[in-house]
C-alpha positions as CSV (number, residue, x, y, z in Angstrom):
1,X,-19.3,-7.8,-6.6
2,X,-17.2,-7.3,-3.1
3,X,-14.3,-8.2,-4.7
4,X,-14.9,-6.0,-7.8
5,X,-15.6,-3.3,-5.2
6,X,-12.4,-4.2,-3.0
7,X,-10.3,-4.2,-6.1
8,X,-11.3,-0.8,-7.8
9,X,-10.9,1.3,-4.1
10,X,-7.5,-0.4,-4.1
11,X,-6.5,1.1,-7.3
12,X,-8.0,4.3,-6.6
13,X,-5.9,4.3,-3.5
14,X,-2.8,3.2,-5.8
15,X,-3.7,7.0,-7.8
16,X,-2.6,8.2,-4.9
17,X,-0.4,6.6,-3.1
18,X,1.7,5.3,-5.6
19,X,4.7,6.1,-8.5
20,X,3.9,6.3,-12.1
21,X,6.4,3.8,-13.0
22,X,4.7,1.2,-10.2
23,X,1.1,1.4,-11.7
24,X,2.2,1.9,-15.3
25,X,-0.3,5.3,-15.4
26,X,0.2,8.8,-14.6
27,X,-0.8,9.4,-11.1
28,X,-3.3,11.5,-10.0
29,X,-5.1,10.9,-13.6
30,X,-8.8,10.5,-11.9
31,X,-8.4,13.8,-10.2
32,X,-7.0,15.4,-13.5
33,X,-10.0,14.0,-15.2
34,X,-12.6,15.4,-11.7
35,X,-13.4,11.8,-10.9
36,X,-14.0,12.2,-6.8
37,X,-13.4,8.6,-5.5
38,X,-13.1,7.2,-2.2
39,X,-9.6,8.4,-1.2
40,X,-10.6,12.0,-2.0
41,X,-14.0,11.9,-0.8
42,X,-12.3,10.4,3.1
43,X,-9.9,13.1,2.5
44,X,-12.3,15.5,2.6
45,X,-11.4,17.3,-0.1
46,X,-14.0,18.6,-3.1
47,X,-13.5,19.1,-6.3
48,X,-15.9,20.5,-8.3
49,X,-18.0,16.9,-10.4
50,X,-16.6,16.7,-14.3
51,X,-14.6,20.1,-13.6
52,X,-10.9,18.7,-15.5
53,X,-7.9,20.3,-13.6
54,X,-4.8,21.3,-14.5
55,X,-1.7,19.0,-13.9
56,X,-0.6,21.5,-11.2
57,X,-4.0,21.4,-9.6
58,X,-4.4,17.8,-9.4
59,X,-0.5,17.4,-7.7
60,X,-1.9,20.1,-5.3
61,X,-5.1,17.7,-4.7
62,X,-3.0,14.4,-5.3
63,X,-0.4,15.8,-2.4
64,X,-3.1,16.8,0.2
65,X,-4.3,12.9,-0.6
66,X,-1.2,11.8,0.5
67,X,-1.2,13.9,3.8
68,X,-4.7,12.5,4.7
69,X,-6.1,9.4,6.2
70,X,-8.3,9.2,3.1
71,X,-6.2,6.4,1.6
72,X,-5.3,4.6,5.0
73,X,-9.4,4.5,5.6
74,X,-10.2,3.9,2.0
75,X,-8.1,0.9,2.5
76,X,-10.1,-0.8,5.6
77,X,-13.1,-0.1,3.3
78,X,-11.5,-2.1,0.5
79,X,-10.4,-5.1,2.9
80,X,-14.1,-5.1,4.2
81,X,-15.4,-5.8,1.1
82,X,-12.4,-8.5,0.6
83,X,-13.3,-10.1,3.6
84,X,-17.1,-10.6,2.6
85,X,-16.2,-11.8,-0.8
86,X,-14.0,-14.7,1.5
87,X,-17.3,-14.8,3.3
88,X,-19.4,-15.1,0.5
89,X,-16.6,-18.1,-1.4
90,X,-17.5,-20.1,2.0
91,X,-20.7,-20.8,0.9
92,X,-19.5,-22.2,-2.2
93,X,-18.2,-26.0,-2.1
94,X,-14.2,-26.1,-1.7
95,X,-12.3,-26.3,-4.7
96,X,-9.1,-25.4,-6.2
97,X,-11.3,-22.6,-7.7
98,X,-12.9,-21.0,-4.3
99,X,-8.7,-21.3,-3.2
100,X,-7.6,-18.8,-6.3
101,X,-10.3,-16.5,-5.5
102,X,-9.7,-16.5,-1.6
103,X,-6.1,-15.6,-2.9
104,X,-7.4,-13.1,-5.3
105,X,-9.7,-11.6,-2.5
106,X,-5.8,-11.0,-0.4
107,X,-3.8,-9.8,-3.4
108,X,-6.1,-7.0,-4.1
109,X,-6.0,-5.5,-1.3
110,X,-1.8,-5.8,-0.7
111,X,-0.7,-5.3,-4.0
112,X,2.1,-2.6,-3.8
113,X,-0.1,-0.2,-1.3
């Protein structure tokens, strides 16, 4: 779950942060679509829930992302919830397995941000 968690804020953060051609999606596609997650939300910037914005409207909202510390505190969030899923893998016996995730639990969180 705290990776799952650390993960998706990570590529919420990515909407933002990020070129089309580095995540392979139009950016700023959650806003386009009203989805309010973490970035926007630290941002402090609303959008009305479900309302879908216009292309211009969402660079307007992806932009003032961008000049924020939304994504910069959306990002300790997501490496809080990588370090307890580390936590959580130490209570597991050692195996080659618990060393992948550990690595997993990392690369989520530093993957082009």
């Amino acid at each position: 779950r705290e990776l799952g968690l650390a993960f998706q804020i990570a590529d919420d953060i990515l909407d933002y942060t990020a070129t089309e051609g580095e995540v392979g999606k139009p950016i700023g596609h959650d806003v386009i679509d009203g989805f309010a997650t973490l970035p926007l939300m630290l941002a402090s910037i609303a959008i009305e829930d479900d309302r879908r914005l216009s292309e211009g409207e969402a660079r307007r909202v992806v932009d003032q992302v961008r000049g924020s510390d939304g994504p910069r505190r959306a990002l300790e969030e997501a490496n809080n919830h990588a370090r307890e899923a580390r936590e959580h893998l130490r209570t597991i016996k050692h195996s080659d397995a618990t060393d992948a995730l550990a690595s997993l639990t990392d690369y989520v969180v530093t993957r082009k941000l």
